[in-house]
C-alpha distance (Angstrom), angle and dihedral (degrees) to the residues before:
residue distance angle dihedral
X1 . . .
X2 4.01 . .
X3 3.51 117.2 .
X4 3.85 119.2 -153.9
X5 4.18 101.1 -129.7
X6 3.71 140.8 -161.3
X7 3.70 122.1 -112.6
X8 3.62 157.1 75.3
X9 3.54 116.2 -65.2
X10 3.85 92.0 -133.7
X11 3.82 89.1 57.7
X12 3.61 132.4 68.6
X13 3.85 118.8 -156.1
X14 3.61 114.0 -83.0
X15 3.72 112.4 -79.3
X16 4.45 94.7 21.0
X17 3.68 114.4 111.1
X18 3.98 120.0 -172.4
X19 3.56 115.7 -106.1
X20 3.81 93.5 -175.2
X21 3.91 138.7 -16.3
X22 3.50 148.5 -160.5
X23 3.90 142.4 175.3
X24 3.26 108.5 -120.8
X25 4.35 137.0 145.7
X26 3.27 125.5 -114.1
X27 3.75 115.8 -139.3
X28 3.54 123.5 -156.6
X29 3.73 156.3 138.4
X30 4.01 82.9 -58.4
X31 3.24 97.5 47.3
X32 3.87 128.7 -105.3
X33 3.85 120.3 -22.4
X34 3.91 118.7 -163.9
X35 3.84 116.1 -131.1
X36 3.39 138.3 108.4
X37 4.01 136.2 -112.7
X38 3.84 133.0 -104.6
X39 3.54 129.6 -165.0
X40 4.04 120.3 -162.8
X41 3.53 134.8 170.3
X42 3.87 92.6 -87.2
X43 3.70 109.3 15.8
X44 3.45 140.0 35.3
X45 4.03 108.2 -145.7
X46 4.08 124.0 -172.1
X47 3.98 105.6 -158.3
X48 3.63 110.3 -147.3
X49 4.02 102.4 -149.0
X50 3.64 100.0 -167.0
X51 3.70 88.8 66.1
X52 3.84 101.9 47.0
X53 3.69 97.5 -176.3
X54 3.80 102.5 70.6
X55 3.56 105.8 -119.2
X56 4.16 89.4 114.6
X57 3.62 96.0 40.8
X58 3.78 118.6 106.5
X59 3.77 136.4 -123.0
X60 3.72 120.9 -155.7
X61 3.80 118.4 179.8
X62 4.01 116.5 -157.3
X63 3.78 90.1 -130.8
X64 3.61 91.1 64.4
X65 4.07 99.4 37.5
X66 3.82 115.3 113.6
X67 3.32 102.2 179.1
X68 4.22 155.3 -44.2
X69 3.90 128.9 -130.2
X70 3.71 126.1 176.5
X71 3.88 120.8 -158.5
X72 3.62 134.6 -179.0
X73 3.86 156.6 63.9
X74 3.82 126.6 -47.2
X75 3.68 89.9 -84.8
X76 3.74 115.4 36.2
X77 3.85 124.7 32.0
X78 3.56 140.0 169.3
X79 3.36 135.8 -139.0
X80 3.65 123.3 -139.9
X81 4.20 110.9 -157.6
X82 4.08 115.1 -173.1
X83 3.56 127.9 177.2
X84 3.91 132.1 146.2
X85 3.58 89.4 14.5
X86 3.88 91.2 -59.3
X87 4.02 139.0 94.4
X88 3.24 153.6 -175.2
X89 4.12 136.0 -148.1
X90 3.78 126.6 -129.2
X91 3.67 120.4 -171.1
X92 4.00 122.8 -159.0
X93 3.57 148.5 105.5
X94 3.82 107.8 -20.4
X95 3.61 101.6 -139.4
X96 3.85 91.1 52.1
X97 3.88 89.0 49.7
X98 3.58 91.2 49.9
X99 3.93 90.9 52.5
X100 3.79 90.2 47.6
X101 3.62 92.9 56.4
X102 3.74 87.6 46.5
X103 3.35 90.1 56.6
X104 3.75 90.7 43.9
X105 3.63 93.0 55.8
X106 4.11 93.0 40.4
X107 4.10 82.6 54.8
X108 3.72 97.2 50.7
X109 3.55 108.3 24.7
X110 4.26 100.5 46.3
């Protein structure tokens, strides 16, 4: 389940530290959002940074996380996040993506 939280983008709730990060767009029913992707030890948050008070970013929990797959050409990916039998797409640079998911993957399958 994503959550929509409360914050600045800049700043991570008290106590998460980023594991990895990437800039990436979210695309959605609304269209596409502008933020960027960070992974911590027990979430994995996407800040949307047109909206900078929170209420459009997203809130992943690892317990909850089904899976990640990242598609494209060697400019322009996207990222494909499940969990709970939902998901969302991120578009950005594919390397990055890829590294993200690697990161994903090193996070929740030691």
């Amino acid at each position: 389940m994503v959550e929509h939280g409360k914050g600045h983008p800049d700043r991570l709730p008290k106590g998460e530290e980023p594991i990895a990060q990437v800039t990436a767009d979210r695309l959605d029913e609304d269209g596409r959002h502008a933020g960027r992707l960070v992974l911590t030890a027990n979430r994995i948050y996407f800040f949307d940074d047109e909206h900078h008070g929170g209420a459009h970013d997203d809130i992943i929990d690892h317990v909850r996380f089904q899976g990640a797959e990242v598609t494209g050409d060697d400019t322009v990916g996207t990222l494909a996040l499940s969990w709970s039998d939902q998901g969302k797409i991120y578009e950005g640079n594919t390397i990055e993506l890829n590294a993200f998911k690697d990161a994903i993957d090193d996070q929740l399958n030691p």
